[in-house]
C-alpha positions in Angstrom: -199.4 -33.5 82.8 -195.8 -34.5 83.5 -193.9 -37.1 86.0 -194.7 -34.7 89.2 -198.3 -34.4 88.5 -198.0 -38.5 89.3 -196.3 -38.1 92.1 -198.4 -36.0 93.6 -201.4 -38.3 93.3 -199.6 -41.4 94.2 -199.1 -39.4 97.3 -202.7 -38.9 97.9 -203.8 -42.5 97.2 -201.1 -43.2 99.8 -202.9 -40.9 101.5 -206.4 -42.1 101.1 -205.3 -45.1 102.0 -204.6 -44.8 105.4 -207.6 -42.5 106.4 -210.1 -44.3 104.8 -209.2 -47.0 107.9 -211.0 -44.8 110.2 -214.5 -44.6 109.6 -214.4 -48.2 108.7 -212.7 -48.7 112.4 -215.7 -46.2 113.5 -218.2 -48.7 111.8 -217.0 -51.5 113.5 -214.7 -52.9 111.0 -211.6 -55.2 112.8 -208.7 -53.5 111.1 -205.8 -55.9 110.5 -202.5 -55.6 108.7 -203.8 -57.4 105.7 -206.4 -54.8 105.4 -203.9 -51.7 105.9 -201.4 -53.1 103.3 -204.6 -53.7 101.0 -206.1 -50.0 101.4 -202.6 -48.4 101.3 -201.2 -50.1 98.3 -204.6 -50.7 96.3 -205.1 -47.0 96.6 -201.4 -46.1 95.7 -201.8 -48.1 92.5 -205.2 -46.9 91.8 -205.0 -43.0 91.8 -202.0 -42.6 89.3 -203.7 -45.3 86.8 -206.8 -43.6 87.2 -204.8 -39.9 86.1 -203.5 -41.5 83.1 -206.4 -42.7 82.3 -208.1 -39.2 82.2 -204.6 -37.8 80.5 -205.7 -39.8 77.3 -209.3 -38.6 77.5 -208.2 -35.1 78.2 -206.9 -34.6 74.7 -210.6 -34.6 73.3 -211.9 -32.6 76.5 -208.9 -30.7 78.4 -211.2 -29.9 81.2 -211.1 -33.6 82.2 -207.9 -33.3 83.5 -208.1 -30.6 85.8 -211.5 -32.2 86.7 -209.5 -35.7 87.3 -206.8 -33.4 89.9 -210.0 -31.5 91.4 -211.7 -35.4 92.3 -208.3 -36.8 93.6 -207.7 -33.8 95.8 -211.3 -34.0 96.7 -210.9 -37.2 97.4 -208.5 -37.1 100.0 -210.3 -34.2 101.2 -213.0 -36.3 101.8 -211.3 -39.1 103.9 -209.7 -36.1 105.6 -213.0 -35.2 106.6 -214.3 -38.4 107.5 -210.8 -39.2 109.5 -211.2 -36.6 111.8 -215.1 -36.9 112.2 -214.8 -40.4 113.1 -211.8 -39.6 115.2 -213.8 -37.5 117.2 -216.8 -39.8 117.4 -214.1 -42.5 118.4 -213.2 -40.3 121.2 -216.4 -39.0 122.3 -218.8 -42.2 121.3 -221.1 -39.9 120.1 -222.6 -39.7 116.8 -225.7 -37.3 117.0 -227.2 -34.3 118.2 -225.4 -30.9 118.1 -222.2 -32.4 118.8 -222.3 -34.4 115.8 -222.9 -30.7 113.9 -220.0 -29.8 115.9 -218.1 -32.6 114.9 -218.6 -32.1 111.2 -217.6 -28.6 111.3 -214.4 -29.2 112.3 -213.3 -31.6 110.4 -214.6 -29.5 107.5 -213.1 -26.9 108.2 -209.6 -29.0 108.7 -210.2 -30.5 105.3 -211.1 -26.8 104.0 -207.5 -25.8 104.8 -205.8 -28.9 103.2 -207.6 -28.4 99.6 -207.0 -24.6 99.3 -203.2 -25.3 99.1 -204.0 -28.6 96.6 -206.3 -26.9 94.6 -204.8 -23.2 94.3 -200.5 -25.1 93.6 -201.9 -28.1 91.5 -205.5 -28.6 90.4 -205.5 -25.1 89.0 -202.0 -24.4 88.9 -201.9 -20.8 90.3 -198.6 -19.4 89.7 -199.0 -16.6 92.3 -198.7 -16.7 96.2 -201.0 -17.3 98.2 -202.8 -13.5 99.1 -205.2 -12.5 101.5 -207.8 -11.1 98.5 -207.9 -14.8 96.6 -207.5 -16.4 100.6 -210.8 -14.5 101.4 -212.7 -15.5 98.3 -211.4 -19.0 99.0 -212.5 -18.7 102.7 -216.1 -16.9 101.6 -216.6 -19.4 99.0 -215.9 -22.3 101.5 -217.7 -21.5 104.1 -220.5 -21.3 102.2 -219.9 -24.9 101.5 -219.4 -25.5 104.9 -222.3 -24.4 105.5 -224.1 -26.8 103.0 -222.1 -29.4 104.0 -223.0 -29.3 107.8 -226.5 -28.2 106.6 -227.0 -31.4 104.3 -225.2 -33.9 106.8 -227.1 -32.4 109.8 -230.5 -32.8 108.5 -230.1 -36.4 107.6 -228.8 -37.0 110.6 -230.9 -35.3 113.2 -234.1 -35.0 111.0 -234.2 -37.6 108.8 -232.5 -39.8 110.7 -231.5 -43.7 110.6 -233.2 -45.6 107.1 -233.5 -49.4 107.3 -231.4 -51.3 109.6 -228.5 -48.5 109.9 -227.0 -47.5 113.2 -226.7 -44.0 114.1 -222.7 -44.3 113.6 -223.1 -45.7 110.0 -225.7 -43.4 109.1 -223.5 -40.7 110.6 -220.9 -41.4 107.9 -223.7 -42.1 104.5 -224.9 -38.5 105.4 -221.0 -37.0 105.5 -220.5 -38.9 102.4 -223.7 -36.8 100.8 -223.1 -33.9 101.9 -219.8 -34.0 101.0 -220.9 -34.7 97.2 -223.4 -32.0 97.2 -220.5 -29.6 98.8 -217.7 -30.7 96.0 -220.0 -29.6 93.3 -220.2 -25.9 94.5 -216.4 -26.0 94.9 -215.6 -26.9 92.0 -217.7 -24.1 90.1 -216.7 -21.4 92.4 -213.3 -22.5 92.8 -212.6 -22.5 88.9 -214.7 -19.7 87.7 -214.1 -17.1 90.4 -211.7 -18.2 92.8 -208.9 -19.4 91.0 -210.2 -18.0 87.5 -207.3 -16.7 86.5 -205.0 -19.6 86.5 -207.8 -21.6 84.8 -208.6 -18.9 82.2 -204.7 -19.2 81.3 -204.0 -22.5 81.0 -207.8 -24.6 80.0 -209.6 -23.4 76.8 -213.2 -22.3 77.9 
């Protein structure tokens, strides 16, 4: 891990920082400048300490680092996907039914595009360009989780439904957030052992 790999996470705490504003503006949450500067820095600060912190513990199990890249860039993925799903329930004031299933698709799919280049240039470090064979394994393998992201999130939301005393915006977001989780697991797997196995084979000890 050297000086860029820190860079490049500072940048997605910045990142995180900033999107994570919008489902919490979506929930009803006044944002203020206090809470921007809060969420911006707290983030910024957090994500490279949270690296190192891995770095140490990746000398007794190597795979933790290019887990701890995989989680960051998931983790921006995430508040991608939540910013533009809340962006479009902002817009729409709707947050159930097939629109919602709409919703989530597309801002999958946006967040689908951002981790391929994250994943492919620095969680796995592929050293190759980006080609239409490892692009269609990438888009196979993600669509697939697309599909059990939508899936999951969907059936919480128009099934399931609301538990307790949560709105149908709120509960909107708790079933992204699951789905999401269950989704990240099945990239992860395929994304290191068949879509970017190379790369990992070269530079991680199995």
């Amino acid at each position: 891990m050297n000086k860029k790999d820190y860079y490049l996470v500072t940048l997605i705490g910045f990142l995180v920082g900033f999107l994570v504003l919008l489902p919490l503006a979506s929930a009803g949450v006044k944002i203020t400048i206090f809470i921007v500067l809060v969420s911006v820095m707290g983030f910024s600060l957090f994500a490279p300490l949270a690296l190192w912190w891995l770095k140490i513990l990746s000398r007794f199990f190597p795979v933790l680092e290019q887990i701890g890249k995989f989680a960051a860039v998931g983790v921006l993925n995430t508040v991608l996907d939540f910013g533009v799903l809340n962006l479009l329930i902002l817009a729409t004031n709707i947050a159930s039914g097939w629109s919602f299933s709409l919703f989530k698709a597309i801002s999958f799919l946006v967040a689908s595009a951002n981790s391929y280049f994250w994943n492919k240039f620095w969680t796995f470090q592929s050293r190759t360009p980006a080609n239409f064979k490892e692009y269609t394994r990438f888009f196979v393998f993600s669509l697939l989780g697309a599909l059990i992201n939508v899936g999951v999130a969907s059936f919480l939301v128009n099934v399931v439904g609301p538990i307790g005393n949560f709105n149908f915006k709120i509960w909107a977001n708790i079933s992204a957030l699951i789905a999401v989780l269950i989704s990240l697991i099945w990239n992860f797997l395929t994304y290191r052992y068949i879509v970017f196995k190379k790369s990992d084979t070269s530079d991680y000890p199995q």
